[in-house]
NULO-857684 format. One record per residue (C-alpha): x, y, z; residue in three letters. Coordinates in steps of 0.5 Angstrom, whole numbers, padded with zeros to 4 digits, always signed. Layout:
BEGIN
XYZala;...
//
This chain:
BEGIN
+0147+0177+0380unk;+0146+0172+0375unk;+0151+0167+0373unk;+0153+0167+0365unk;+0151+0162+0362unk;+0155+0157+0359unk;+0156+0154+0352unk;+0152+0149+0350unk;+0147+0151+0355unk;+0140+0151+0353unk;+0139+0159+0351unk;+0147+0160+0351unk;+0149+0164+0344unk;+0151+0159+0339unk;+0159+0161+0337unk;+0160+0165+0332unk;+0162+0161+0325unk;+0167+0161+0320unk;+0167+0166+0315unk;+0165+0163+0309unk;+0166+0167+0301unk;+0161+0167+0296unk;+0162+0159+0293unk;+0162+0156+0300unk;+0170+0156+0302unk;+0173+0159+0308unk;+0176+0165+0306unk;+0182+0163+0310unk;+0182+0156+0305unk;+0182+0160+0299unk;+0188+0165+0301unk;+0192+0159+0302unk;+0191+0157+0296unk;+0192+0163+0293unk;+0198+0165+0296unk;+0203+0162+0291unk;+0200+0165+0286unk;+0200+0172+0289unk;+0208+0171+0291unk;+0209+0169+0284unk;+0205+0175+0281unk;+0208+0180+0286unk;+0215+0177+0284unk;+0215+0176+0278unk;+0210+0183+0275unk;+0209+0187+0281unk;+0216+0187+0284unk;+0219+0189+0277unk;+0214+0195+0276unk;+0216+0198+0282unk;+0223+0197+0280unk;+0223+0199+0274unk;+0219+0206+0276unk;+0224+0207+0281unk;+0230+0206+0277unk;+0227+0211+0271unk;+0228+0217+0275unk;+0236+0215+0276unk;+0242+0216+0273unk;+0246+0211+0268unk;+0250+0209+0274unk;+0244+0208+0279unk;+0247+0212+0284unk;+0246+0219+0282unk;+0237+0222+0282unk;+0237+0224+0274unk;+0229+0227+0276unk;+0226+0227+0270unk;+0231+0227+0265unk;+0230+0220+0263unk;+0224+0222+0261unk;+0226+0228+0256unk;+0230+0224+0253unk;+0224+0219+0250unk;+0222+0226+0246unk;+0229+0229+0245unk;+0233+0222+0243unk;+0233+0222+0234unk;+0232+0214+0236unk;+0226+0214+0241unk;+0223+0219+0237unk;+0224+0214+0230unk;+0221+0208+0235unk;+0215+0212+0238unk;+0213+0214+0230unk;+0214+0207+0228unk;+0210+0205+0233unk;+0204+0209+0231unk;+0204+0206+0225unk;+0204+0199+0228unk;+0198+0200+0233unk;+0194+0204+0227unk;+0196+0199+0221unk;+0197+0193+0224unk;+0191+0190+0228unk;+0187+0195+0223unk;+0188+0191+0217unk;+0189+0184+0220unk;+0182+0184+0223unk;+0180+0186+0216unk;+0183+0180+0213unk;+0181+0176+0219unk;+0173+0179+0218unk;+0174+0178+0211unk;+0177+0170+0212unk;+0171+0168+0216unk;+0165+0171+0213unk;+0168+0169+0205unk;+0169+0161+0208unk;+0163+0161+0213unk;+0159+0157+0207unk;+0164+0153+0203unk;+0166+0145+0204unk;+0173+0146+0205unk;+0173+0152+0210unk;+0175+0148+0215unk;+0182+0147+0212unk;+0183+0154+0209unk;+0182+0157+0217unk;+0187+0152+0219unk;+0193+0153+0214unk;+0190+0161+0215unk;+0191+0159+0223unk;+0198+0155+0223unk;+0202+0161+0222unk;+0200+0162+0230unk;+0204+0155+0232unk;+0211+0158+0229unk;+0214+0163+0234unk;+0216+0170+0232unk;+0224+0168+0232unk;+0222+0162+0227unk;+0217+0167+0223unk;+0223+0172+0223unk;+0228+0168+0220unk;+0222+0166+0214unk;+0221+0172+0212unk;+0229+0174+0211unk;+0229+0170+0207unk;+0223+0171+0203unk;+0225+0179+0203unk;+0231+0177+0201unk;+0235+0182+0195unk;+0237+0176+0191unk;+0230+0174+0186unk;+0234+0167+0186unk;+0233+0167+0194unk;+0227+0172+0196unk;+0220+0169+0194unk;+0218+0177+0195unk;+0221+0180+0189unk;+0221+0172+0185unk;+0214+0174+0185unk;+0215+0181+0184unk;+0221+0181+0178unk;+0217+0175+0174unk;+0210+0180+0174unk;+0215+0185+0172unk;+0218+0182+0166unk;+0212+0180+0164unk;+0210+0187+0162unk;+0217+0190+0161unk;+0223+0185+0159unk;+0230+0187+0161unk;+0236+0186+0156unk;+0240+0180+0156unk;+0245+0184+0154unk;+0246+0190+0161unk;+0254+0190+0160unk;+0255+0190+0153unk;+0260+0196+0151unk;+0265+0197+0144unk;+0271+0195+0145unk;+0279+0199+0143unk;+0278+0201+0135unk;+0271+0200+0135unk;+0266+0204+0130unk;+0262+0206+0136unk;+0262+0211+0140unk;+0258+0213+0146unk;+0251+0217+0147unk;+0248+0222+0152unk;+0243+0218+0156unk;+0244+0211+0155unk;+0246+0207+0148unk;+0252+0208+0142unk;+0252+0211+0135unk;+0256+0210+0129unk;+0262+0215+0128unk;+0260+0216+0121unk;+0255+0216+0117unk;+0253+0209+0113unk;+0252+0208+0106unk;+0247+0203+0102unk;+0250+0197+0099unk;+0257+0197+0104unk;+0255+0191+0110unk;+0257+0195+0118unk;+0260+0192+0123unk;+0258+0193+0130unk;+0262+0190+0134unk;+0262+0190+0142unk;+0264+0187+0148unk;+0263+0186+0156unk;+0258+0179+0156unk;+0260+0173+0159unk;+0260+0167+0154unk;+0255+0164+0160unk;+0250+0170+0160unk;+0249+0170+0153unk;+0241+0168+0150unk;+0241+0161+0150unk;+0238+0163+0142unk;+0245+0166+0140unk;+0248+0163+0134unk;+0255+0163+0131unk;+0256+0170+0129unk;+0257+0171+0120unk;+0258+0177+0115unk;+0252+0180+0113unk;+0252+0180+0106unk;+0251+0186+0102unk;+0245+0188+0098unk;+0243+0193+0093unk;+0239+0199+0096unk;+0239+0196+0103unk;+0244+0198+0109unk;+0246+0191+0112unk;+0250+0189+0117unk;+0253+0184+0124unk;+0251+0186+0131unk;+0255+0181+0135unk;+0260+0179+0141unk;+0267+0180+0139unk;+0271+0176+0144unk;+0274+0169+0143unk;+0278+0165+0148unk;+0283+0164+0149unk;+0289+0169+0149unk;+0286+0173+0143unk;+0286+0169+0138unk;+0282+0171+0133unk;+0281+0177+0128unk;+0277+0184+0132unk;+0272+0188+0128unk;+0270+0181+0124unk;+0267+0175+0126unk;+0270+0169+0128unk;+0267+0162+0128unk;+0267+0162+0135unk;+0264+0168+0137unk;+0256+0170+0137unk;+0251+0175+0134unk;+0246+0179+0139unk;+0239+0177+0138unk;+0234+0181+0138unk;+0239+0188+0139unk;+0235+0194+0136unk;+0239+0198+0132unk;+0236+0205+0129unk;+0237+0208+0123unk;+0238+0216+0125unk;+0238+0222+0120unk;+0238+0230+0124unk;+0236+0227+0131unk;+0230+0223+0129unk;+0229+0215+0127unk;+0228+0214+0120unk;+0229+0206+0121unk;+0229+0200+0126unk;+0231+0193+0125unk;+0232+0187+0130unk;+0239+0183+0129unk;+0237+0175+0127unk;+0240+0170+0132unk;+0246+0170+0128unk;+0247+0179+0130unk;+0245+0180+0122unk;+0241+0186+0121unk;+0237+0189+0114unk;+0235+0197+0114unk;+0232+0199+0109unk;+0233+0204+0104unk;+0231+0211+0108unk;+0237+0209+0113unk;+0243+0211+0106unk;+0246+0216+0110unk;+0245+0216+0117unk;+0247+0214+0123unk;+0247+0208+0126unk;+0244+0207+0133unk;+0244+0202+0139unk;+0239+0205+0143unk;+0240+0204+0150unk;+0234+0200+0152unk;+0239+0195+0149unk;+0243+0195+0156unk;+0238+0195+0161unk;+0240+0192+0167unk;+0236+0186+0169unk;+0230+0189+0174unk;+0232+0186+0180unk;+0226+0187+0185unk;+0224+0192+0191unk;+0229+0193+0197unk;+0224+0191+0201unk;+0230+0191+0207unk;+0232+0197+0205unk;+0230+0204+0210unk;+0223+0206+0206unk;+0220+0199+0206unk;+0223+0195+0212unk;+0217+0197+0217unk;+0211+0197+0211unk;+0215+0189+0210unk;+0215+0187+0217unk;+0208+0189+0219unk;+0207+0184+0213unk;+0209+0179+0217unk;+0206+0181+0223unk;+0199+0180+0219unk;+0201+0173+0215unk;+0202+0170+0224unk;+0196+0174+0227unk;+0191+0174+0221unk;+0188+0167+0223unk;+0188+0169+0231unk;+0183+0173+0228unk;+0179+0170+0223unk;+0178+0165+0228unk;+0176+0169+0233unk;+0171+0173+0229unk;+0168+0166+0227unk;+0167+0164+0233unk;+0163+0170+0234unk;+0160+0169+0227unk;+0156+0162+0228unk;+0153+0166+0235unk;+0149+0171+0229unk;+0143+0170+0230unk;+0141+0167+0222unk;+0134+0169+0222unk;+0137+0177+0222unk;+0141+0176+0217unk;+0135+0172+0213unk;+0130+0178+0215unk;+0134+0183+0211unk;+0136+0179+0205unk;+0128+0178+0205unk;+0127+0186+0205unk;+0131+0186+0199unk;+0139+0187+0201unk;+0144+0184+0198unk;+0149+0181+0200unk;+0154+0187+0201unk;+0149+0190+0204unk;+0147+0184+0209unk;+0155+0184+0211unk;+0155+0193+0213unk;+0149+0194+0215unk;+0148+0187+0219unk;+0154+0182+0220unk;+0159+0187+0221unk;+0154+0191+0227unk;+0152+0184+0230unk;+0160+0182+0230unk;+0162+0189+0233unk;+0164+0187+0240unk;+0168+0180+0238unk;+0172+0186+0233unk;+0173+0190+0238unk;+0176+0185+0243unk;+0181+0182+0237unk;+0183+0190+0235unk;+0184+0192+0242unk;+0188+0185+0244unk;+0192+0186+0237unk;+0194+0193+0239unk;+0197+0191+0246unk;+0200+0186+0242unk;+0204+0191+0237unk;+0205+0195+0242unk;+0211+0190+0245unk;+0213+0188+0238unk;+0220+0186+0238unk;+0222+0179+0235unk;+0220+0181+0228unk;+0224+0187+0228unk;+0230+0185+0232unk;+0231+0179+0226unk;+0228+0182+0220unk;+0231+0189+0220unk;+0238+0188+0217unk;+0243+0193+0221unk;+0243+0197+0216unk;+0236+0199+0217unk;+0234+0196+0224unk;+0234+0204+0226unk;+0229+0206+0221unk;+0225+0200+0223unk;+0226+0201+0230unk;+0220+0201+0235unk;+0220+0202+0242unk;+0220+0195+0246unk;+0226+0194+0241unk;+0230+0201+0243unk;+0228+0199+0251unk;+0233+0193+0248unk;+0239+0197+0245unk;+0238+0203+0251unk;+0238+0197+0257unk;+0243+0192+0254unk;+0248+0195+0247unk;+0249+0203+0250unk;+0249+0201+0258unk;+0243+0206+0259unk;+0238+0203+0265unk;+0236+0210+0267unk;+0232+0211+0259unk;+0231+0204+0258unk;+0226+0204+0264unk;+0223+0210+0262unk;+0222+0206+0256unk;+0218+0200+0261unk;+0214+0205+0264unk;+0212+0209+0258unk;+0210+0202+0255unk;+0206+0201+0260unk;+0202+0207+0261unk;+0201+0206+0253unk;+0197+0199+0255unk;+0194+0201+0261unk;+0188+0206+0257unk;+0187+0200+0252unk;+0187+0195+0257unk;+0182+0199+0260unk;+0178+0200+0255unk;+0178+0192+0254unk;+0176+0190+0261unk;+0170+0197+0262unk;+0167+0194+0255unk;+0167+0187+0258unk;+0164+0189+0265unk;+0158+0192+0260unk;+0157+0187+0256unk;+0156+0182+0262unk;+0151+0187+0265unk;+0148+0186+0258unk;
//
């Protein structure tokens, strides 16, 4: 028989070593150093799935199995089915056009000397959380033109182009020789006549509403051939003192009130009344009516209801878009200084012009990095919760609701566990195809 040979011996087997990975560190090494990491993963995200897998196929008390009637409520429930609806918009809208504007920022400030501080004010939104964003637009979407930026803006180019009336409440008072019309506005109770000066008294506009151009009311004179007469606020201070249907010395005329002289339905003349409510007609109003048409009280235009059931979503999608915008134009930037310039150079050379340079060349060139910013955005939207939650208002948080925000409401304000982790689940196998798709084109575009 022969004797083993021993170790270390000459012709002995050398032991065998240490398994050892691809950057030289012991497997065993690596694994202890990645086991804090690997708790705190399985903790703080495996664990959580898990449960809340499980969870979804119970009843609201957790004691009772429900099946899949957690589930059926996704499709049945009028408030999951308003968020799953107003997510689509989110993940169609949103990303879409914040990487448009993105694409848009990054090409336009590629060449000019101040683009490097335009991307920053375009890219600081990003350091202000979604609370702080939230709270901003609140008030810039507030009714109030005097508070809200959005409909300030808005109202200013409104009037522009169609001045509101400064005199909205106005109306005739006791006795008066005014009667209201069908559609809006007054009209005399009779006919007037040349030479005799009418008297339109009305009420209803607080001395502090009235134009700053007003003057003290006066009689207007009478003038042969001509029908004349005094528009003007019949109200003075003070427990009533004063004469009603004449003016006082302390009352003031309308300015700038239209009155129209009215024969069988159709207007035969117009005047404006001076800053003192004064007033001539010509000789073809002898015999008519005497209107205040109503564009005279038309109530001051007081901008969009941008909170309100119809604009709330398009409004807090905005302003998602004014945070997020600069993520993209930064990345897309980024990716934009690795484009090859003697492509672009080539096919100006060719005879393309700038446009088409940008479709057919830079757009193509910078496909991967559009990708990479729509996908990160659509899984962004997915979970959007903060804006909604403190823009919407109560009273239109339910046409504005989405899914992160419903799985909120069903989990904490309606005691439903049961639905509100069928609603987790639900999220996830909705992020878990894009994030596939992001991480499959990733691997192709290493291969490359």
């Amino acid at each position: 028989m022969t004797t083993p040979a021993k170790a270390g011996a000459p012709g002995a087997p050398a032991p065998p070593r240490p398994r050892r990975g691809v950057t030289g560190t012991r497997r065993a090494v690596a694994a202890l150093f990645l086991l804090p990491a690997l708790v705190l993963l399985g903790a703080l995200v495996v664990y959580p799935i898990g449960y809340s897998v499980v969870r979804s196929f119970y009843d609201q008390s957790g004691d009772g199995f429900a099946g899949v009637d957690n589930y059926k409520a996704l499709f049945t429930d009028d408030g999951i089915r308003t968020a799953l609806k107003n997510n689509v918009i989110w993940v169609v809208f949103a990303p879409t056009i914040a990487t448009a504007l993105g694409l848009i920022f990054a090409v336009l400030t590629e060449r000019v000397r101040w683009g490097t501080a335009f991307k920053l004010v375009v890219f600081m939104p990003m350091a202000i959380s979604m609370l702080a964003a939230g709270i901003i637009f609140r008030l810039v979407y507030d009714q109030d033109p005097d508070k809200g930026v959005a409909n300030a803006v808005w109202v200013g180019v409104h009037d522009t182009f169609a001045e509101a009336s400064a005199f909205p409440k106005a109306h005739p008072g006791r006795d008066s020789p005014l009667r209201a019309e069908k559609g809006g506005g007054f009209v005399t109770r009779s006919a007037v006549r040349a030479g005799e000066p009418v008297a339109l008294p009305l009420v209803g506009v607080a001395p502090d509403q009235m134009p700053g151009d007003a003057k003290r009311a006066v009689a207007a004179p009478a003038e042969p051939g001509k029908v004349t007469g005094t528009a003007w606020q019949d109200f003075t201070r003070g427990k009533g003192v004063g004469t009603l249907g004449a003016p006082d010395p302390t009352e003031q005329g309308y300015p700038g009130m239209r009155i129209e002289a009215v024969k069988d339905g159709k207007v035969v003349a117009s005047a404006k009344a001076a800053d003192d409510g004064t007033f001539t007609l010509p000789a073809a109003a002898d015999g008519a009516l005497l209107r205040l048409p109503a564009s005279n009280f038309t109530e001051a235009y007081n901008g969009l209801d941008w909170l309100g059931p119809s604009l709330v979503t398009p409004a807090i999608i905005g302003s998602y878009i004014w945070m997020w915008a600069g993520f993209a134009m930064v990345l897309i930037a980024a990716g934009l200084a690795g484009v090859p310039r003697e492509l672009l150079e080539a096919a100006r050379v060719d005879g393309a012009n700038e446009w088409q340079v940008f479709r057919r060349v830079t757009v193509p060139l910078l496909a991967p990095v559009l990708a990479v910013v729509t996908v990160t955005l659509m899984i962004n939207v997915l979970k959007v919760f903060d804006l909604v939650f403190i823009i919407a208002p109560g009273s239109s948080q339910d046409d504005a609701n989405v899914l992160a925000l419903e799985l909120y409401r069903k989990g904490f304000s309606e005691d439903q566990p049961g639905v509100a982790s069928a609603i987790a689940v639900f999220l996830l196998l909705l992020v878990i195809p894009v994030m596939w798709f992001n991480v499959r084109r990733l691997r192709r575009e290493v291969r490359r």
